[in-house]
C-alpha positions as CSV (number, residue, x, y, z in Angstrom):
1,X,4.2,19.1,-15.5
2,X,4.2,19.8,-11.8
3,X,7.5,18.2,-10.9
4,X,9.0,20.8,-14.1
5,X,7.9,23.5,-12.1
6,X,10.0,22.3,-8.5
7,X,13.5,23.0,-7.8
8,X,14.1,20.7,-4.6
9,X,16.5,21.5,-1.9
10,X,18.8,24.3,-2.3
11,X,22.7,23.4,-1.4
12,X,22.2,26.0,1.5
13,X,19.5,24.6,2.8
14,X,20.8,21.4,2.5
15,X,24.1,22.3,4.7
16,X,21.9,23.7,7.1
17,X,20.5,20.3,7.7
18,X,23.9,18.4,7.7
19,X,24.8,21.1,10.2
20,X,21.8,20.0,12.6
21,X,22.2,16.2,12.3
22,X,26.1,16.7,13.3
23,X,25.4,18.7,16.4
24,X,23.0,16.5,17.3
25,X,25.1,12.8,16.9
26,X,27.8,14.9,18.7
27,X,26.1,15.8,21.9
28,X,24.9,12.1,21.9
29,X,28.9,10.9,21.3
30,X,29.5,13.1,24.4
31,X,27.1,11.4,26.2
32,X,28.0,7.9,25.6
33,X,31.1,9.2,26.3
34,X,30.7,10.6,29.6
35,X,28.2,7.8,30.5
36,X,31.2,5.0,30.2
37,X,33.5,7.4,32.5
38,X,30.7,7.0,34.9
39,X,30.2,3.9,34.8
40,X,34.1,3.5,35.2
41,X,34.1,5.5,38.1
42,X,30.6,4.1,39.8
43,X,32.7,0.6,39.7
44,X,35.7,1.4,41.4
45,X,33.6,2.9,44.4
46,X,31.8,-0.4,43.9
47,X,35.5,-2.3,44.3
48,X,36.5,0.0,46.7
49,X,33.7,0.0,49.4
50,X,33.8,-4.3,49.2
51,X,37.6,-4.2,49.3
52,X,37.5,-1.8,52.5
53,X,34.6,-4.4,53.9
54,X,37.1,-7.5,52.9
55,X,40.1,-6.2,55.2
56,X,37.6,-5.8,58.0
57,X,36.2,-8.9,57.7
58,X,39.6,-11.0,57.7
59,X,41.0,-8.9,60.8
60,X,37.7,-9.6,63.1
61,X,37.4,-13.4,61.5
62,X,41.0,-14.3,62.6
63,X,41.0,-12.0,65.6
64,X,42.3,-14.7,67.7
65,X,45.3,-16.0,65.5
66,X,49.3,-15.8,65.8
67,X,51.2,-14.6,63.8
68,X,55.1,-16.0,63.2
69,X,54.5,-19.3,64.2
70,X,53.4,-22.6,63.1
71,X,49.4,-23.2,63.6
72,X,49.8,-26.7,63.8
73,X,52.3,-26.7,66.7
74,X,49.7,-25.4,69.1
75,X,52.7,-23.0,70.6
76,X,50.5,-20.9,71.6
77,X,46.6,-20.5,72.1
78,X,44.4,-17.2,73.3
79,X,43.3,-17.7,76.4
80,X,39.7,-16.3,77.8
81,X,41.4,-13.0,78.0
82,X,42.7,-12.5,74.8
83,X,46.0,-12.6,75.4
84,X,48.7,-15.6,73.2
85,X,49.4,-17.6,75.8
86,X,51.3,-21.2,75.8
87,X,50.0,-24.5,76.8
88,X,51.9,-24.7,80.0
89,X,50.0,-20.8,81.3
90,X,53.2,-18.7,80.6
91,X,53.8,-15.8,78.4
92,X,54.1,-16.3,74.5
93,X,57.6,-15.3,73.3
94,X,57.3,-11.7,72.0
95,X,58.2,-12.5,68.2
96,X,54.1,-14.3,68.6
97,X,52.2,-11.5,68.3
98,X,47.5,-11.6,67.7
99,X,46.5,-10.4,64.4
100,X,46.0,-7.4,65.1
101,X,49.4,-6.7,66.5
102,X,50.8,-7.9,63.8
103,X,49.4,-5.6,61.3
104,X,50.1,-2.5,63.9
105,X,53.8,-2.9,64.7
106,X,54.4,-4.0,60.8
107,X,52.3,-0.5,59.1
108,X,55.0,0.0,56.2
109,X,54.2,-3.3,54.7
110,X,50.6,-2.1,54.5
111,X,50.9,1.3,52.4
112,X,50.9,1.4,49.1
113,X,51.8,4.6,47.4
114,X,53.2,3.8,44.0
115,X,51.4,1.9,41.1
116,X,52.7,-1.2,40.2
117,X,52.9,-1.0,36.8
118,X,51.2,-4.4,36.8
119,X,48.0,-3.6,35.6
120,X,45.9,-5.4,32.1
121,X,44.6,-8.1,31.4
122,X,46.8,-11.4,32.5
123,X,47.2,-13.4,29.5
124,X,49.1,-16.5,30.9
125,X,49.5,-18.0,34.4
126,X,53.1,-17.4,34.9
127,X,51.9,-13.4,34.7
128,X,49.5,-14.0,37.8
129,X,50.4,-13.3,41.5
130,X,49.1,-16.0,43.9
131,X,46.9,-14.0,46.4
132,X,47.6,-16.6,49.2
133,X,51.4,-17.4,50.9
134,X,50.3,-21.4,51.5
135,X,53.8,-21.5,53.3
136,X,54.2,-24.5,55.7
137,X,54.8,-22.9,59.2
138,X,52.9,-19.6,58.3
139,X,49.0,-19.2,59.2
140,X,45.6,-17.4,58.6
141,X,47.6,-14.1,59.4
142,X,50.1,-14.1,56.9
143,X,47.9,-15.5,54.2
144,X,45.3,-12.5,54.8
145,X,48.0,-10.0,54.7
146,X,49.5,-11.6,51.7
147,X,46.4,-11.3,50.4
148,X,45.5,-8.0,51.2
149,X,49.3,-6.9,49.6
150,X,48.4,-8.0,46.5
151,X,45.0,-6.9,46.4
152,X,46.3,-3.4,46.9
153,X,49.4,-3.5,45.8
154,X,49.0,-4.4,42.3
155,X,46.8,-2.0,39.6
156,X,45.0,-5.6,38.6
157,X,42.0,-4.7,41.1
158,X,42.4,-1.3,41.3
159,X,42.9,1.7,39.1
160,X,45.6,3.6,39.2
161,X,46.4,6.9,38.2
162,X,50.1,7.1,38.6
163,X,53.4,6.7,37.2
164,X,55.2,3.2,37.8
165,X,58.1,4.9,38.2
166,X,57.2,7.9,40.7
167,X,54.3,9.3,42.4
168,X,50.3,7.9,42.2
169,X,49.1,11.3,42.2
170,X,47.1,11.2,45.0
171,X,46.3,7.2,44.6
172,X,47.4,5.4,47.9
173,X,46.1,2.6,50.1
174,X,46.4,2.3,54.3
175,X,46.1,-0.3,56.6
176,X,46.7,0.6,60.2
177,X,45.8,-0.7,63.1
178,X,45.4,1.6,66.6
179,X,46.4,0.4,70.1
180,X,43.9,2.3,72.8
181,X,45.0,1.4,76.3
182,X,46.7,3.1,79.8
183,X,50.4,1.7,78.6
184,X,53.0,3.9,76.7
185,X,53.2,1.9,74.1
186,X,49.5,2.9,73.1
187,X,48.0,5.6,71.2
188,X,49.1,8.9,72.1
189,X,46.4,11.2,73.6
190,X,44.5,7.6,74.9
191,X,42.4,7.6,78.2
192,X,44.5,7.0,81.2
193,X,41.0,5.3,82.3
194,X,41.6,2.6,79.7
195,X,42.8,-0.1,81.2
196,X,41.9,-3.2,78.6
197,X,43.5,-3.4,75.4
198,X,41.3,-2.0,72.6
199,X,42.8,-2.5,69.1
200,X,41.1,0.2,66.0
201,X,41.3,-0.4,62.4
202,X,41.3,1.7,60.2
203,X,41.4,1.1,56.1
204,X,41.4,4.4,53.8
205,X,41.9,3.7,49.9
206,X,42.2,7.0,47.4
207,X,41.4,6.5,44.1
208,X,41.2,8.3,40.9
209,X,43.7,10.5,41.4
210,X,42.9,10.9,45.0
211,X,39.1,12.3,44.5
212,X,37.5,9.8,45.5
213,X,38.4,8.5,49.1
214,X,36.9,5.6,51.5
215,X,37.9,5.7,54.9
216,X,36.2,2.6,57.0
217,X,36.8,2.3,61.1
218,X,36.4,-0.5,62.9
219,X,37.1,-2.2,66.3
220,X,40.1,-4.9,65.4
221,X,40.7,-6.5,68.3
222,X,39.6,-6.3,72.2
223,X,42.2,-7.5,75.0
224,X,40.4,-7.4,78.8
225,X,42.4,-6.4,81.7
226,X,43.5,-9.3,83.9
């Protein structure tokens, strides 16, 4: 006889409630949402900061290596100084240049400005770019670079924002490497007081669009004054 008596939920009250529960699962959708997007973002500035570390790393490990010539032929060695020099004590030939030298008088080959277009998940080996040169006659140098080309170069390790075909908007990565010495083929504005050969790195990668931006210094290279 009591149940006769109740009428239940009315359909008003009963939107109400439907109206609640949506709001609520919505604002937790929009936080899952933006939860991922951070995450994304958290692990590019992850990638970013050991990619930065990576470059510096390679140019200080193989600080004393020549670049355009054949390792194994012992052309030419760095002698206490610094400086490529060949067995017999006399000057390297100018194409032989240090690591660091290398990189500096070469800077377009180390700017990447435009996406690649190659980005996803590589489904066969024929789709994958070998990170290393492995060239007979070619050295640590040219492998690292190779390396670091492909690294940056291609949207596999990094995101990128951009259009294939034109601009990144605002996504670019730099190598470049700064000569600090008394000569005129040095930095502009350097210390006439200088007289070794100080070498500067400097590695800035912009990501996401160009917000988020990681700019790393570091001494390359070192060169004393005979």
């Amino acid at each position: 006889m009591k149940n006769k008596f109740s009428k239940g939920i009315s359909l008003v009250e009963a939107l109400v409630s439907t109206a609640i529960v949506a709001i609520g699962f919505l604002a937790v959708f929009q936080l899952v949402n933006y939860s991922v997007n951070s995450i994304g973002v958290s692990a590019e500035r992850t990638k970013i900061n050991y990619l930065s570390s990576m470059i510096a790393e390679d140019m200080i490990g193989s600080r004393d290596e020549t670049a355009n010539t054949n390792p194994a032929s012992k052309q030419c060695l760095i002698n206490d100084y610094g400086i490529p020099t060949a067995l017999d004590g006399t000057p390297c030939p100018e194409t032989i240049k240090k690591f660091a030298e290398y990189v500096r008088t070469n800077p377009s080959a180390f700017e990447f400005n435009t996406c690649s277009g190659k980005g996803g998940p590589i489904f066969s080996k024929e789709n994958m770019t070998s990170l290393y040169k492995n060239a007979v006659g070619e050295g640590a140098p040219e492998n690292k670079a190779n390396r670091w080309q492909v690294i940056l170069g291609e949207d596999r390790y990094l995101k990128c924002r951009g259009d294939p075909t034109g601009e990144t908007d605002g996504d670019s990565k730099k190598i470049r490497i700064y000569k600090l010495c008394s000569d005129t083929d040095c930095l502009d504005g350097s210390w006439d007081m200088i007289y070794d050969e100080i070498y500067m790195g400097r590695v800035e990668i912009n990501a996401n669009g160009g917000n988020k931006r990681r700019t790393l210094y570091f001494q390359a290279d070192y060169i004393f004054n005979e």
